[in-house]
C-alpha positions as CSV (number, residue, x, y, z in Angstrom):
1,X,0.0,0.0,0.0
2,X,1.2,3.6,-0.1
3,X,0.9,6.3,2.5
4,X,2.1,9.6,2.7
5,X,5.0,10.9,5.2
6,X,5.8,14.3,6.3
7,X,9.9,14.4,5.7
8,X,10.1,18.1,7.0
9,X,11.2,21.3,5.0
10,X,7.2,21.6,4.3
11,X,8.2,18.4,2.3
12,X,5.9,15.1,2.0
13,X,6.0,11.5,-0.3
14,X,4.0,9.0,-1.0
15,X,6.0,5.7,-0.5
16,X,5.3,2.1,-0.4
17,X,4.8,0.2,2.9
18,X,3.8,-3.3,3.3
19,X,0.0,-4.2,4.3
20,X,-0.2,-4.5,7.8
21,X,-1.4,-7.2,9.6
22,X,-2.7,-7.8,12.9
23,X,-0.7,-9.7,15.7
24,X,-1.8,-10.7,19.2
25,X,-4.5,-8.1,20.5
26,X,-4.1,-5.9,17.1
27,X,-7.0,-4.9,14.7
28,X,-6.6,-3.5,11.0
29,X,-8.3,-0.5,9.9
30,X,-9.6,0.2,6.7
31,X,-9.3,4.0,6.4
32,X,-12.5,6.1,5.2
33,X,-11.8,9.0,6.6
34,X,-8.3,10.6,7.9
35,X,-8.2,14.1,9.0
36,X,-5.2,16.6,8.7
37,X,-3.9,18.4,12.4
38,X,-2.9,21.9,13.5
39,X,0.0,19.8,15.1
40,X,1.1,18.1,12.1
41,X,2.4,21.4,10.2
42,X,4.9,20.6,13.0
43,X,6.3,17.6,11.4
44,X,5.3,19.3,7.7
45,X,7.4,22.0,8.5
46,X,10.5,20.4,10.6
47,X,13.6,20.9,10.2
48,X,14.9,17.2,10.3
49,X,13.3,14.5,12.0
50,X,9.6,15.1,12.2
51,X,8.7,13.3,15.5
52,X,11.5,15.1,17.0
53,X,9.9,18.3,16.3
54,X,7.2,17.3,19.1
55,X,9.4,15.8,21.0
56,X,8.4,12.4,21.1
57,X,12.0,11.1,19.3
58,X,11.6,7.8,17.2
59,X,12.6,7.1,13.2
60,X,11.1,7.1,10.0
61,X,9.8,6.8,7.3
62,X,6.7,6.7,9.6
63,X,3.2,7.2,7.9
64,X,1.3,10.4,9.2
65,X,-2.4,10.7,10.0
66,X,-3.8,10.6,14.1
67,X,-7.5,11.2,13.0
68,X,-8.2,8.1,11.5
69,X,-11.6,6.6,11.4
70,X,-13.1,3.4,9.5
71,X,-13.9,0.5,9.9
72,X,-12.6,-3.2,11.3
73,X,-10.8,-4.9,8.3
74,X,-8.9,-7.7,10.3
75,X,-8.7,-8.8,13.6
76,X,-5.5,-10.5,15.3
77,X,-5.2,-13.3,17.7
78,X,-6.8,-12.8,21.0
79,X,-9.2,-10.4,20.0
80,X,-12.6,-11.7,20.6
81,X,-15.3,-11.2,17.7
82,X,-17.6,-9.6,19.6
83,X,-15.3,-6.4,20.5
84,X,-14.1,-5.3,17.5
85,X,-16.2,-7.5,14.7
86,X,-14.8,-7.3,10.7
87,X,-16.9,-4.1,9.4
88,X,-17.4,-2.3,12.6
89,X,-17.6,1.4,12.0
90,X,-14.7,2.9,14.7
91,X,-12.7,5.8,16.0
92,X,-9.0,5.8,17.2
93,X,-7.2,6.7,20.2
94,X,-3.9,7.4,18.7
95,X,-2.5,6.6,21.4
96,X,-0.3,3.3,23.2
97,X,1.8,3.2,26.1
98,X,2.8,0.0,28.4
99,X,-0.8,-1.0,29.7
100,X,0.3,-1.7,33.1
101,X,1.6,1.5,34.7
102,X,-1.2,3.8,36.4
103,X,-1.9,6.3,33.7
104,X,-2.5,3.7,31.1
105,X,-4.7,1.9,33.6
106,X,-7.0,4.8,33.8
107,X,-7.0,5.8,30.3
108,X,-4.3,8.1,30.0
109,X,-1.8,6.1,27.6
110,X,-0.6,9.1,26.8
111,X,1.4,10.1,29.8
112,X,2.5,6.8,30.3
113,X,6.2,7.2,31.4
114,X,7.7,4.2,30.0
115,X,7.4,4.8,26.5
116,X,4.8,6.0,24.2
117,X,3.6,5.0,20.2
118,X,1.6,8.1,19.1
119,X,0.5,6.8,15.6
120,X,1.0,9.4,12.9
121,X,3.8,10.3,14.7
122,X,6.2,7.4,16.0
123,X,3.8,4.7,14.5
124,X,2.1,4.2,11.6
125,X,-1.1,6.7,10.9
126,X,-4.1,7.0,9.3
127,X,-2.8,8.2,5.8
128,X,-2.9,5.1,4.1
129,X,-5.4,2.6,2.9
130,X,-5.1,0.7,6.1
131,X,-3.8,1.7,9.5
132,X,-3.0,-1.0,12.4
133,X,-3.4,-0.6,16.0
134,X,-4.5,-2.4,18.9
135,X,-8.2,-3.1,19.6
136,X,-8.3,-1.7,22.8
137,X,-7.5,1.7,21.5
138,X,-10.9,1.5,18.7
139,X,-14.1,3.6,19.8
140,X,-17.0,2.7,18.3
141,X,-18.9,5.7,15.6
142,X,-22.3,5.9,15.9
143,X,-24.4,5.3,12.7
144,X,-25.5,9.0,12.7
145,X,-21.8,10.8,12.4
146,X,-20.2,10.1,9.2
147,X,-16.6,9.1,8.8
148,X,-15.5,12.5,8.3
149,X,-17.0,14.0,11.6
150,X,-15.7,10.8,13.4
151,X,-12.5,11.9,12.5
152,X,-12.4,15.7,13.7
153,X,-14.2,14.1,16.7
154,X,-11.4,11.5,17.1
155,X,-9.0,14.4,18.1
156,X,-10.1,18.6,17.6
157,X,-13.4,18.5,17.8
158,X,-13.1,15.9,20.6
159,X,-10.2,18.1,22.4
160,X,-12.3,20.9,22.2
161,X,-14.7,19.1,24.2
162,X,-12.6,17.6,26.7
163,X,-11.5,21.0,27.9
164,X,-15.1,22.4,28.1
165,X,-15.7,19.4,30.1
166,X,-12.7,20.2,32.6
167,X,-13.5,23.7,33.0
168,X,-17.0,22.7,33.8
169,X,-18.7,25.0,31.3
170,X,-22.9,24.9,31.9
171,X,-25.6,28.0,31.2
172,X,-24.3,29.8,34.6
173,X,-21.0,30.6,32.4
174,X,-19.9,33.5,30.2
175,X,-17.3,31.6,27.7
176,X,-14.0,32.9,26.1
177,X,-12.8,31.7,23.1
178,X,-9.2,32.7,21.8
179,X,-8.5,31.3,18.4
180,X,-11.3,30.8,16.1
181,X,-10.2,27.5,13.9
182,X,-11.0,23.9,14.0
183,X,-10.7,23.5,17.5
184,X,-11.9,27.1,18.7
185,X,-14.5,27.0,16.4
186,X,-15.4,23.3,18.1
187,X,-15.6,24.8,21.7
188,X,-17.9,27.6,20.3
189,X,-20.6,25.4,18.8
190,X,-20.6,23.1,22.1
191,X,-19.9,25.4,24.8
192,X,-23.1,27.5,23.2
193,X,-24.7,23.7,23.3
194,X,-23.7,23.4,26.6
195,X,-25.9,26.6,27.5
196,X,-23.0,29.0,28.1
197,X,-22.9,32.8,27.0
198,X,-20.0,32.6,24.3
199,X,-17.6,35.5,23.0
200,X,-15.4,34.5,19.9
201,X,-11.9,36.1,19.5
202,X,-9.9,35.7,17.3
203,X,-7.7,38.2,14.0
204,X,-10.0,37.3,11.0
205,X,-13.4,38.3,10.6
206,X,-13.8,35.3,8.5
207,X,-13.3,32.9,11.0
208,X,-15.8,35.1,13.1
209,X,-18.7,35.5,10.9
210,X,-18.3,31.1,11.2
211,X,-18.1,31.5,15.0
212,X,-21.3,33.5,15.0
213,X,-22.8,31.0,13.0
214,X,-21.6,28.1,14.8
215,X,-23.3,30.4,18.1
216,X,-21.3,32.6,19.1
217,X,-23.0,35.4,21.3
218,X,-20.6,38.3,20.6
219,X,-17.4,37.8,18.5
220,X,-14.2,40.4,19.2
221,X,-11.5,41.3,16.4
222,X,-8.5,41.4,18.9
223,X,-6.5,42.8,15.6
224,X,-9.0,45.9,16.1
225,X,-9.8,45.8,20.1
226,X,-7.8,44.7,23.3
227,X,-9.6,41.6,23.9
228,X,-9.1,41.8,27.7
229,X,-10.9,45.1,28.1
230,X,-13.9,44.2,25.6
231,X,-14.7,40.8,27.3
232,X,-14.5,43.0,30.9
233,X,-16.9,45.4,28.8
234,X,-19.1,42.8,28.1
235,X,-19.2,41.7,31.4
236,X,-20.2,44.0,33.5
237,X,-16.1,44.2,34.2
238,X,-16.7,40.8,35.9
239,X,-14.6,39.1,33.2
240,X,-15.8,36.0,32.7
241,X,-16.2,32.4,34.4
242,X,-14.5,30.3,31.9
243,X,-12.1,31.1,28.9
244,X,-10.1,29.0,26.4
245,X,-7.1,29.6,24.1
246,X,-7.3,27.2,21.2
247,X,-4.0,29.4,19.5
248,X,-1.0,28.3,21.9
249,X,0.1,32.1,20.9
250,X,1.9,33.8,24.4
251,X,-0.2,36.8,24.2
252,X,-3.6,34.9,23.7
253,X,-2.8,32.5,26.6
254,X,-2.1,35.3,28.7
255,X,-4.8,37.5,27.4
256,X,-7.5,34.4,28.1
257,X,-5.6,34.4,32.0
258,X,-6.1,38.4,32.5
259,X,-10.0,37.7,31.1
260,X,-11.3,35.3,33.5
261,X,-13.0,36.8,36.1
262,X,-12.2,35.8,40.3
263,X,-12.7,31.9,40.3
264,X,-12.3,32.0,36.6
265,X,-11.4,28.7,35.1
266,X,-9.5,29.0,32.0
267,X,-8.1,26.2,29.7
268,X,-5.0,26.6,27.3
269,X,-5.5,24.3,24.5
270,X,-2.6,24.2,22.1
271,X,0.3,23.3,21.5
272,X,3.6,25.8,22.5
273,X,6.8,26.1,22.5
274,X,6.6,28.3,26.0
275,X,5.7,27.2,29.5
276,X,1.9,28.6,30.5
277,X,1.9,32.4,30.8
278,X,3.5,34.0,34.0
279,X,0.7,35.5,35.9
280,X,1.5,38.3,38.8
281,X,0.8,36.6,42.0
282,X,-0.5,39.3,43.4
283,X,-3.7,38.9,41.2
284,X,-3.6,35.1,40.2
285,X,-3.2,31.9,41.7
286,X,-3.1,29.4,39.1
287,X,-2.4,25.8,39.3
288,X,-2.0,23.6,36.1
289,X,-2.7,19.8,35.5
290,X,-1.6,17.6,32.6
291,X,-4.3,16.6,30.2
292,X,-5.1,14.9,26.8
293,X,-7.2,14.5,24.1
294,X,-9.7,11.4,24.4
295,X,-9.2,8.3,26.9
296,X,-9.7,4.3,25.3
297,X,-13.6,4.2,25.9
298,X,-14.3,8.2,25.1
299,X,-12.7,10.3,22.8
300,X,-14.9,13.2,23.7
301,X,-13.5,12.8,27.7
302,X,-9.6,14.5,27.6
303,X,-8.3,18.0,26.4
304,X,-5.4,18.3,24.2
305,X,-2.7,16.8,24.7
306,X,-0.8,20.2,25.6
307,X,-3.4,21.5,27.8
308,X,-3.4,22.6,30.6
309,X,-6.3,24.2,33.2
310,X,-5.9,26.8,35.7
311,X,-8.1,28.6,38.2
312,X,-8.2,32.3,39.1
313,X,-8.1,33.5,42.5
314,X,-8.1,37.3,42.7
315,X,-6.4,38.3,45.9
């Protein structure tokens, strides 16, 4: 078969790979849908090894793709027939890590400490005909989403929920987005689902004429207007209960800190190359927690990956 892989230097090939198949406690996907990441223009644009770019080491030529979703072509040995039968429509947790240690117990492969596989990344993805991974890591898609939205669910759409989730967003909340693409655009639609008051932010008023059709209550052009001050504005210079920045950009991170009003929860989703945003202690107290997209049994359940949540205490 032939899949595509990211060499760096915005730089990608098509080469040939074998067929997988399944071993011991492995399934083989057929592919129908595989979506494309914010966090794989990281690998795109690398300079040298593209798994190295997120830190995560490993060797190529590895196939890319971590938003795969299809259906059951093969199963291996030791996979019963009634958890992942042939044709099964599924998502994937992209992720594998030792399946012993506590984190991986619980669902959280992804911090496991002794040694990850993200596939797309150190193990073969989604951009292919077929993908291989083990069954345990397969979430079944409901008839009524298609392979395409089980896809963006399978990692931004399911990110974006996973953080709305941790900062406990309901109809008592005024929301802040920062960032208005896939995965902002994702928090808008279901943190206005979720009942919440939403303001949009974000530099392009194209991408907020969609967040005020995806529900967004007011929408701010931070290119035109200090964010900060206008979401104070709005709110009665409360500032609001929960905020989010989907852009991993220092200002916006800092800007969705200094929004959040006292007791303000706020959720940095994105990937950067800087710690979380200092924040004056005389005016925050923040404390951080790892967290990551989608867990073995829900994909919807974990923020990103390079998320983090925090709570503001005015003093």
């Amino acid at each position: 078969m032939r899949g595509v892989v990211f060499l760096g230097g915005r730089k990608l090939e098509i080469q040939e790979f074998p067929d997988p198949t399944p071993g011991p406690g492995e399934i083989v996907i057929a592919i129908k849908a595989s979506g494309m990441c914010g966090s794989d223009l990281h690998p795109y644009r690398a300079a040298g090894n593209a798994a190295a770019s997120l830190g995560l080491g490993g060797s190529g030529p590895v196939i890319a793709g971590h938003e795969p979703c299809g259906v059951v072509e093969a199963a291996g040995p030791g996979v019963s027939a009634d958890f992942a039968p042939v044709g099964t429509r599924v998502m994937n947790h992209h992720y594998k890590g030792c399946g012993k240690c506590k984190h991986c117990r619980v669902g959280w492969s992804q911090l496991c400490r002794h040694g990850i596989t993200v596939y797309g990344m150190t193990g073969h993805g989604a951009h292919a005909p077929y993908m291989k991974a083990p069954a345990f890591t397969m979430v079944p898609l409901p008839d009524e989403l298609s392979f395409e939205e089980g896809a963006a669910i399978s990692c931004g759409t399911g990110t974006a929920h996973g953080a709305l989730k941790r900062i406990d967003v309901s109809g008592r909340d005024t929301l802040a987005v920062f960032g208005q693409g896939p995965v902002g655009l994702s928090a808008t639609m279901l943190g206005h689902a979720m009942g919440a008051r939403v303001i949009a932010v974000d530099v392009s008023k194209e991408r907020l004429d969609l967040a005020k059709e995806f529900g967004a209550d007011e929408v701010v052009n931070s290119q035109d207007t200090d964010p900060v001050k206008a979401i104070h504005d709005l709110t009665h210079g409360e500032g609001a209960e929960t905020t989010m920045d989907c852009t991993g950009v220092p200002e916006a991170r800092v800007a969705a800190v200094r929004s959040a009003g006292t007791w303000g929860r706020v959720a940095l989703v994105a990937r950067a190359a800087d710690p979380p945003p200092s924040t004056s202690a005389s005016t925050c107290c923040a404390v951080s927690s790892p967290s990551t997209p989608r867990g073995p049994s829900a994909p919807w359940d974990r923020p990103s990956a390079h998320a983090s949540s925090w709570t503001r205490r005015s003093r």
